[in-house]
N, C-alpha and C positions, 0 to 999 in steps of 0.2 A: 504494500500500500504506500503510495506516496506521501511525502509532508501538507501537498494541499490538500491531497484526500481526509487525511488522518484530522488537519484543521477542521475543515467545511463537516465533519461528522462530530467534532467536538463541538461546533459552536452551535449543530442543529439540536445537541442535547438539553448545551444550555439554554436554549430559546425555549426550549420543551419545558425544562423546569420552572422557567420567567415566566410563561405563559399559565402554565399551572398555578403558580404561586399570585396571578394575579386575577387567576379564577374563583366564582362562587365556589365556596367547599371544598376549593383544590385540588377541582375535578372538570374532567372534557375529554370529548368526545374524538374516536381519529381522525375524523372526518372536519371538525373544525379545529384541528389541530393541526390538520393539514393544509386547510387554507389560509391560516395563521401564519404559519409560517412562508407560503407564498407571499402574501402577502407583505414579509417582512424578506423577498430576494432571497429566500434558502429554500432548497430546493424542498416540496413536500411530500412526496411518493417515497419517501423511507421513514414515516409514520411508527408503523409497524415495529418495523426492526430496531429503531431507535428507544420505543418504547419498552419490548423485549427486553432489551440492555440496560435502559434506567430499573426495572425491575428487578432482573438477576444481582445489579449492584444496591438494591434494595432504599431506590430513592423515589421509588414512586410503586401501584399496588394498581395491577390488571384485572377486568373483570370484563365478560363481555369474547365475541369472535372476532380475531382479526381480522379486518377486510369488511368484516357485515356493523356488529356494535360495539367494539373495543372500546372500553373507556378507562382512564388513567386515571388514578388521585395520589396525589403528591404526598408521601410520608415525611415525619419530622425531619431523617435524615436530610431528603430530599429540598426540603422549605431552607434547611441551612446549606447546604451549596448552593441553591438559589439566591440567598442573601449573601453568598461569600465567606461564612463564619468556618466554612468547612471544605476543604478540597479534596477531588475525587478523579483521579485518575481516570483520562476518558473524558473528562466535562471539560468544555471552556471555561476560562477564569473569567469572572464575572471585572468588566473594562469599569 
């Protein structure tokens, strides 16, 4: 994997957790998670996978079918590398 690749998937994480942490209840859906992030010039067709990963590193909790109703809520972990109090290999550092 290359360094821009490795970048643009770190910073889609963190946009994932910005976006969550600045949601009702700390939760949304993939589908406007994904336009969100269009929205914000990253690419958003890696939803999914992205979300996957914030899970397995246990900073956000899936519920829901990929692709059909996948939806994310952001754990405490999770709210604190969103705010920066905490760094996580993998995420973008919050600028």
């Amino acid at each position: 994997m290359s360094d821009l690749q490795t970048l643009v998937e770190e910073a889609r994480r963190r946009e994932l957790l910005d976006i969550l942490a600045e949601a009702q209840d700390y939760a949304e859906g993939e589908a406007m998670l994904g336009m969100v992030l269009s929205s914000r010039h990253l690419p958003g067709g890696f939803v999914a996978k992205d979300l996957t990963w914030l899970a397995e590193a246990g900073l956000v909790s899936l519920s829901g079918i990929p692709g059909l109703t996948l939806r994310a809520k952001l754990t405490l972990l999770g709210l604190d590398v969103s705010h920066g109090a905490v760094r996580v290999h993998g995420v973008g550092r919050k600028l």
